[in-house]
Steps between C-alpha positions, in 0.01 A plus 500: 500500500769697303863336456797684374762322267816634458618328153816415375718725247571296213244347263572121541486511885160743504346271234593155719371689766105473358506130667497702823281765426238235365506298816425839689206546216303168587584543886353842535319572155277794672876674609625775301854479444759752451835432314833716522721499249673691218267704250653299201389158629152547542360409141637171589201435684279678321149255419541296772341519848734491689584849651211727513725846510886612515685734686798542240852572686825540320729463773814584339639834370465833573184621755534145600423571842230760473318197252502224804364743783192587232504130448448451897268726526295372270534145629382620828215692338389109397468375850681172409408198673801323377807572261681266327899577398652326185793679500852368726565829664411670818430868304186313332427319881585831617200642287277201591556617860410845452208434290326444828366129349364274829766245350840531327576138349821472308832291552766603732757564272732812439394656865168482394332303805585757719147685358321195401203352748528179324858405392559189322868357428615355144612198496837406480760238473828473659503864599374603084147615392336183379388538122143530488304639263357840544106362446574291806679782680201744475287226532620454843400809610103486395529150687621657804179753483264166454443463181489208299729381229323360216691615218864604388384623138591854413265667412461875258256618222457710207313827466280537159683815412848292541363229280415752289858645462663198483241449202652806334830422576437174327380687239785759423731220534336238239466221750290194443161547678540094637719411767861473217688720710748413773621781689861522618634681828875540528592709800401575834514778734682301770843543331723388196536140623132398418531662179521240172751628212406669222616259222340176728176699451555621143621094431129415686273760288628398203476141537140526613425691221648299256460137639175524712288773236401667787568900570679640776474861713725546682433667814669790710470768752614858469922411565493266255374631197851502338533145551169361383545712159824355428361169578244560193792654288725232525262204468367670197227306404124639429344275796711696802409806612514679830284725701799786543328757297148425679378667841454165680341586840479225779096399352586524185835255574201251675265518169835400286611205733120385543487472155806309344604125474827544728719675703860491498625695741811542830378462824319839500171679550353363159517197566249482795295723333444224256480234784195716583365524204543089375759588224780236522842594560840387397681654826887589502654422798893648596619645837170430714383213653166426319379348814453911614270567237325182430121583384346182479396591110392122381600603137848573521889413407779590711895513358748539767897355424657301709835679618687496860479884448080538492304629626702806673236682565699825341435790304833536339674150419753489763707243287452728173435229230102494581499173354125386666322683248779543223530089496119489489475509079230553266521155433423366876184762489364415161496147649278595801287718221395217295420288840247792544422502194464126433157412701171618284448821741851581617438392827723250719548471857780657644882378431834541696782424246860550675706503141867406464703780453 
């Protein structure tokens, strides 16, 4: 059997998506299967088992169209006996179609069910898409196909030539070879609402420093560079550093998060990456619904405010003052840190706290 997977675009949704691709695993573990998705994202999954190949498709930008008929004819070169779609438009059904696969199975969403052989419909409440969480949502579909649902864990691994960078990385940056380093994530690539402010953050990495003798790295992908050095400038203390100046790929990012006591981080991609990988996470929630992303990590905090305004769901704050993450402070976070922190391993089951604005 060979099934085709077309994966989602952005690194938290294609990491809560190994659920999915698991169940498929233990349902059909002779059956090679085939993920699509963007060159970039495929070190995610690097070390595990659970695609066997990828057809890489950037379907964006110039040539876009040339890429997705080489795409399909690959695909049909496979002689797919089904194809899953993870993405909520009918140009990826569209490809599904096309592929050739004996089964298109996807949700009818976006005109998509027009190409789909197996359609399913999201739920929804009064007219609104319900909030579920992505794991379930992909889930879903693997149930539809028969398989079994055993597990929502996420799941990724580490290559011994990441470890080994990270190792050198450690190195170059004098960190402390034990698990003394919490990690901090400030933006997102969703938009400027999930992003935390710079001098919340610079508040946070100094007071960890200072009042928990433990070092911090902050982390940071290619746009925000800028932001994570003035983070270390301004807390200007020996124990904060940054990875700015470093070449972080996407297994060398795993290797750092698999190694350190905690993640604080907005509701982006690192943050299921260290679901995956068991490191516990202080998670910053502002215009989203944390019921969307939910990852069922058992070693977890979650800050969200209370306000009439959240969650929007926006990219831009439509009422300008952004105050679900500005109102979020250092001191509300450091709290959640020590609760981490406070148990002998740095492990607690997972915690909703709603705080007062």
């Amino acid at each position: 059997m060979r099934i085709g997977v077309i994966l989602p675009n952005w690194v938290g949704d294609l990491v809560m998506a190994t659920p999915m691709l698991r169940a498929i695993r233990d349902k059909h573990p002779q059956a090679e299967i085939v993920g699509v998705c963007r060159k970039f994202l495929t070190p995610l999954l690097a070390g595990t088992s659970l695609v066997d190949r990828f057809h890489p498709w950037e379907h964006n930008g110039r040539g876009w169209l040339g890429r997705s008929w080489q795409l399909v004819r690959s695909l049909r070169a496979e002689q797919l006996d089904a194809m899953f779609v993870l993405r909520n438009s009918a140009y990826a059904a569209g490809i599904g179609w096309l592929s050739g696969a004996r089964q298109n199975i996807g949700y009818a969403r976006r005109g998509s069910g027009f190409f789909l052989t197996k359609a399913l419909l999201a739920p929804r409440v009064n007219g609104k898409f319900a909030p579920i969480s992505a794991v379930d949502y992909y889930l879903q579909l693997a149930e539809a196909f028969g398989c079994d649902i055993e597990a929502k864990q996420l799941e990724l691994a580490t290559l011994p030539a990441d470890e080994q960078a990270a190792d050198e990385q450690w190195e170059r940056l004098d960190l402390p070879a034990g698990r003394e380093v919490i990690l901090l994530n400030t933006g997102g690539a969703f938009g400027s609402t999930k992003h935390w402010p710079l001098e919340q953050s610079v508040a946070l990495a100094r007071r960890v420093a200072e009042e928990l003798d433990h070092h911090v790295l902050v982390l940071c992908g290619p746009n925000e560079r800028k932001e994570a050095s003035t983070i270390v400038a301004q807390a200007n203390h020996p124990r904060v550093k940054s990875v700015a100046a470093e070449d972080v790929s996407f297994g060398v990012t795993k290797a750092i998060i698999r190694r350190s006591r905690l993640l604080v981080t907005t509701d982006s991609g690192p943050r299921h990456i260290a679901s995956a990988l068991d490191t516990p996470t202080v998670t910053l929630f502002g215009p989203i619904d944390p019921r969307w992303s939910r990852n069922y990590q058992q070693h977890s905090v979650e800050l969200q405010l209370s306000l009439d305004c959240a969650p929007c769901g926006k990219k831009v704050c439509p009422l300008v003052h952004h105050r679900c993450m500005k109102d979020l402070s250092a001191g509300m976070v450091l709290g959640a840190v020590k609760q981490l922190l406070s148990t002998s391993t740095g492990r607690v089951a997972a915690i909703r706290e709603n705080c007062a604005a």
